[in-house]
Structures are given as structure tokens and as C-alpha cells.
N, C-alpha and C positions, 0 to 999 in steps of 0.2 A: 840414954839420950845425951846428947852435947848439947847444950845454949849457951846461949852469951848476951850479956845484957849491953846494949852500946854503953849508956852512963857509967857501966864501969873500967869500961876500956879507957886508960889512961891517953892512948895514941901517941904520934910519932910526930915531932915539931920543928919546922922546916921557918925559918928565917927569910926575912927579906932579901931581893926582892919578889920572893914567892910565899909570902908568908901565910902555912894553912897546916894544919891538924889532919892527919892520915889513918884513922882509927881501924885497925886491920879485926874483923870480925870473926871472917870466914876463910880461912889458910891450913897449909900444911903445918905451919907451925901453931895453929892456935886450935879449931876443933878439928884439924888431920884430914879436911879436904883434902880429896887427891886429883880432882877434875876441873875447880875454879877459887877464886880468890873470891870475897866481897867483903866492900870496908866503906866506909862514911870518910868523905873528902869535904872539911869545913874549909872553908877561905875566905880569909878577912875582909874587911872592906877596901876596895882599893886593891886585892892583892888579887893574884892567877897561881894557876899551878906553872910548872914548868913546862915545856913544847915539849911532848915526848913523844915514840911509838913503842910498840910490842912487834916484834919481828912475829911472832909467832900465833898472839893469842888474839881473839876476837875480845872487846869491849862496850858494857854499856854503862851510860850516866843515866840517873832518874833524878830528876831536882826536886829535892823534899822542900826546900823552903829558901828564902830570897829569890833573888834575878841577877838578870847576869847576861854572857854571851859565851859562842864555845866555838872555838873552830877545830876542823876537822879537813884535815886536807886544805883546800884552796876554799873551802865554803865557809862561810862564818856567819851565826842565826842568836837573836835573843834567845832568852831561856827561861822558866820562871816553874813555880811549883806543878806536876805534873808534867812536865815535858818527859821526853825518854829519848836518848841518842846512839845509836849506834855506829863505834869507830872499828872499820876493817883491818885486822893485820897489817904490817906496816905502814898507817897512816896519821901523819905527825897531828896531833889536836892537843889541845890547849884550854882551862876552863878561866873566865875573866869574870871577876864580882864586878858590876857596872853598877850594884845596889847600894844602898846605905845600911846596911845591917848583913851580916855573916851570910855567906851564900854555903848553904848544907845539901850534899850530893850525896845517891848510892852510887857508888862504881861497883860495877861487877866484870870478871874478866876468866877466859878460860882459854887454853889452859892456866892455873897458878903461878903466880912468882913461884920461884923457886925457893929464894932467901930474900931475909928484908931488903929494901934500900932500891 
């Protein structure tokens, strides 16, 4: 059996103005997923991730805890614990802390990054 415990994953730290903790769980490089990625996206208060898309892979956010906002294409919606999003292949979205305390997300995405970064 592979596990992984989140609290011991150190994660990946990303500076202003997108300043958030990217803690890679579920990978080819961490327990040798070969079908999807899933990792815990924290972001500060005040801070977003970066506008990206996946050419390739289908993605979801689940909001474990804070609030916030997310866009996803031309659409942009609050968000708070229990929400679940789903971004289609090529479509640029964006996660925003609009909270007062750390906005904590699952992201899950398939197929996998390839390599970090």
C-alpha cells in the first residue's frame, strides 16, 4: 500500500503576488500515479493562485476550509467549505482568498503533471 500523510508533506512555495503552498500528494513522482495528480493548494490571505489552464487534463477543486472566489473561464462564483468545481481542459481559472484566514483546497487533475512546476 502507498499513503501519504498531508502534514508531512513539506510542499512547494510560491511567493508573491501569488503567494500559496502546493503540497503534491498523489503524483507520478510521489506514490507513482499514472492516471491523475491530487495535492492541497493553501493560499494566504489576500493572495490567488496563478491564471492557468491544462491543455490536456480535466480538473477539480473541493474547498476544505476558508472562502474565497474562483474563476473559471468568463464565470466567477464564491466558494467556501464544501463547494466542488469543475475546470474543462483548456480553460484558464484562477483560485482568489477573499477570506481572513488561509483558503485550503483539494485539487485533483487527470491526466498528471508530468514534472513539478
Amino acid at each position: 500500500m502507498k499513503h501519504v500523510k498531508e502534514h508531512e508533506v513539506e510542499g512547494e512555495r510560491f511567493p508573491p503576488p501569488h503567494a500559496r503552498v502546493i503540497k503534491h500528494l498523489v503524483a507520478p513522482w510521489t506514490l507513482c500515479a499514472t492516471k491523475l495528480w491530487a495535492g492541497v493548494t493553501i493560499i494566504e490571505e489576500g493572495s490567488s493562485s496563478n491564471p492557468h489552464l491544462h491543455d490536456d487534463a480535466e480538473e477539480i477543486f473541493y474547498v476544505i476550509s476558508g472562502a474565497g472566489r474562483v474563476k473559471v473561464g468568463e464565470e466567477e462564483e464564491d466558494i467556501g467549505p464544501g463547494s466542488c468545481i469543475f475546470i474543462p481542459p483548456k480553460t484558464l481559472h484562477q483560485l482568489l482568498n477573499t477570506g481572513n484566514v488561509e483558503l485550503k483546497v483539494l485539487a485533483v487533475i487527470s491526466p498528471p503533471f508530468t514534472v513539478i512546476g
